[in-house]
C-alpha positions as CSV (number, residue, x, y, z in Angstrom):
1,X,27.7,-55.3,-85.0
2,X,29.1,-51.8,-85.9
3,X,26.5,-48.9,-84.1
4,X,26.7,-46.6,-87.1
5,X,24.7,-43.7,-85.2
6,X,26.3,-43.7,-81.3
7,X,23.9,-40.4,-80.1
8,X,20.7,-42.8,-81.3
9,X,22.4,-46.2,-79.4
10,X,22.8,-43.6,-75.9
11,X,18.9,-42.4,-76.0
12,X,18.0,-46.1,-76.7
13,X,19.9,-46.8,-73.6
14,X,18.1,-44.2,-71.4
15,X,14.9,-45.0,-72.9
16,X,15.0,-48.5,-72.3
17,X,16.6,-48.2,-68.3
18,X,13.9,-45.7,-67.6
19,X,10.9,-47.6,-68.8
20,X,12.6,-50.5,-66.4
21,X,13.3,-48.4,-63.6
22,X,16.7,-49.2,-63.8
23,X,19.0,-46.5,-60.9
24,X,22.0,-46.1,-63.8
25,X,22.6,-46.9,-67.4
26,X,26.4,-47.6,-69.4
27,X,27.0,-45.7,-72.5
28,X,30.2,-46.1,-74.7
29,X,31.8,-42.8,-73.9
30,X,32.3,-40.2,-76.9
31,X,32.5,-36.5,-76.9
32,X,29.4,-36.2,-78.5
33,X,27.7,-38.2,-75.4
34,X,29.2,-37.0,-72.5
35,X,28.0,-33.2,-74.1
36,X,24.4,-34.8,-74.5
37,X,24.2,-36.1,-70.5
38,X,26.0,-32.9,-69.9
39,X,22.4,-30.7,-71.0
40,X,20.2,-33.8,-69.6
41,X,22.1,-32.9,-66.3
42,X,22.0,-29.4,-66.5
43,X,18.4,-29.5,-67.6
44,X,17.6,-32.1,-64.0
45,X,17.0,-35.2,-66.0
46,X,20.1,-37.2,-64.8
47,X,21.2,-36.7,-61.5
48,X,25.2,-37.5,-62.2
49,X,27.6,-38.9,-64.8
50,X,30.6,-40.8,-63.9
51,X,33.0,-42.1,-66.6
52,X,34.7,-45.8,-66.0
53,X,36.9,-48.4,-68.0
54,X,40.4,-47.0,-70.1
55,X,40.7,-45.6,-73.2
56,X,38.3,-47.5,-76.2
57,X,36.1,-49.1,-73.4
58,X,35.5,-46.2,-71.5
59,X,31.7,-45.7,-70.4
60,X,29.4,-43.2,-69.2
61,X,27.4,-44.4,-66.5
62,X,24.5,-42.0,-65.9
63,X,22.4,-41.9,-62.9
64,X,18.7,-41.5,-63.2
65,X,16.1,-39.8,-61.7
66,X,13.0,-40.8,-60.3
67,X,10.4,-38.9,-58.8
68,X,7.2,-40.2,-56.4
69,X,6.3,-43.2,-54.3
70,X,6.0,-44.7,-58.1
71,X,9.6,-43.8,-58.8
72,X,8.4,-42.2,-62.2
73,X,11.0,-41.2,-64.5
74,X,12.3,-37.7,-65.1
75,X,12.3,-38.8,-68.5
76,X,9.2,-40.0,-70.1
77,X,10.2,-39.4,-73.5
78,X,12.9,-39.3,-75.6
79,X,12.9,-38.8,-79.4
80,X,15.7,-38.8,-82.1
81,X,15.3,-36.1,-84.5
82,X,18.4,-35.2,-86.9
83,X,19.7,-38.6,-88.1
84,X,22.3,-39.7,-90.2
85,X,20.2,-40.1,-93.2
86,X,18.3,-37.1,-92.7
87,X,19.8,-34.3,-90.8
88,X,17.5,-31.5,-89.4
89,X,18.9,-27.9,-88.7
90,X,17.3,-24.7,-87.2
91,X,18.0,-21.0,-87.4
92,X,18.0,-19.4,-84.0
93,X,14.7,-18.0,-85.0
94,X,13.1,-21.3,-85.9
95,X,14.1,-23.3,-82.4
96,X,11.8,-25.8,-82.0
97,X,9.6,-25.9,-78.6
98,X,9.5,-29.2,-77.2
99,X,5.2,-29.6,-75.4
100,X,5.6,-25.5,-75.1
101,X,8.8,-25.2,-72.6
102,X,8.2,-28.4,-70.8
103,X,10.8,-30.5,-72.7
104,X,14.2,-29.8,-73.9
105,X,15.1,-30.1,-77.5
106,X,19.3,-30.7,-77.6
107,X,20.8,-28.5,-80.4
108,X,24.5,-28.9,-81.7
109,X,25.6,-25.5,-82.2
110,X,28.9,-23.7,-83.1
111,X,29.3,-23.0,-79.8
112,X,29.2,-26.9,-78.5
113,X,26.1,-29.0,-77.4
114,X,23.0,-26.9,-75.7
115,X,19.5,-26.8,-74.9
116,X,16.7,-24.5,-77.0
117,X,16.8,-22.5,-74.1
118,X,20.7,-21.7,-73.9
119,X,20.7,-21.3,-77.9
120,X,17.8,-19.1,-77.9
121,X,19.8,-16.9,-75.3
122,X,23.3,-17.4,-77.0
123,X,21.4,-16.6,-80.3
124,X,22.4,-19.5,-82.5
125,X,20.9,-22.3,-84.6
126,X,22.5,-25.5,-85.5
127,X,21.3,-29.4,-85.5
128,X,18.1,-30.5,-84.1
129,X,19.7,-33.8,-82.3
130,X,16.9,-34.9,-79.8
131,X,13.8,-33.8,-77.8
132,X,13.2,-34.8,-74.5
133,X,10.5,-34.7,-71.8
């Protein structure tokens, strides 16, 4: 079955591997991905990325993070927002604030894949691709 919207497919897989406490999850590798896991990384949601396989089967396998004797995830939600059917965009004035600061939304800019944070600094707007938290 052809995955006709790959960013929705790699928070699936996160979603699913944290809510099972599993230590890593495999992705199919894209350039779009490995930018997303790059900002879940940078933002401490993911503790590492690591690429394997050759050429059309490469994979991301991303390392989660677990906090607590509980082990609960770094990431207790994760929510698609610009889809393929419906794409969302926002001005650099209009940024959206994922539970006041505590969460990231991920924003595909001009300037390459960022969090609010970094395109509020950079001062650009662009596609609303996920929130997480």
């Amino acid at each position: 079955m052809a995955n006709h919207d790959p960013i929705s497919d790699m928070l699936t897989r996160i979603r699913n591997a944290c809510e099972k406490r599993h230590p890593t999850t495999r992705i199919p590798s894209s350039r779009m991905c490995r930018s997303i896991a790059k900002v879940l990384q940078q933002e401490g949601f993911i503790s590492e990325i690591a690429e394997e396989g050759e050429g059309v089967s490469k994979e991301l396998v991303l390392s989660l993070k677990y906090s607590g004797k509980q082990r609960q995830p770094s990431i207790r939600s994760v929510q698609r927002v610009s889809k393929p059917g419906l794409r969302i965009y926002s001005n650099r004035r209009e940024l959206p604030k994922v539970l006041g600061g505590l969460g990231v939304a991920i924003i595909s800019t001009s300037k390459g894949v960022m969090s609010d944070r970094t395109a509020r600094k950079e001062g650009v707007g662009g596609e609303v691709l996920c929130y997480v938290y």
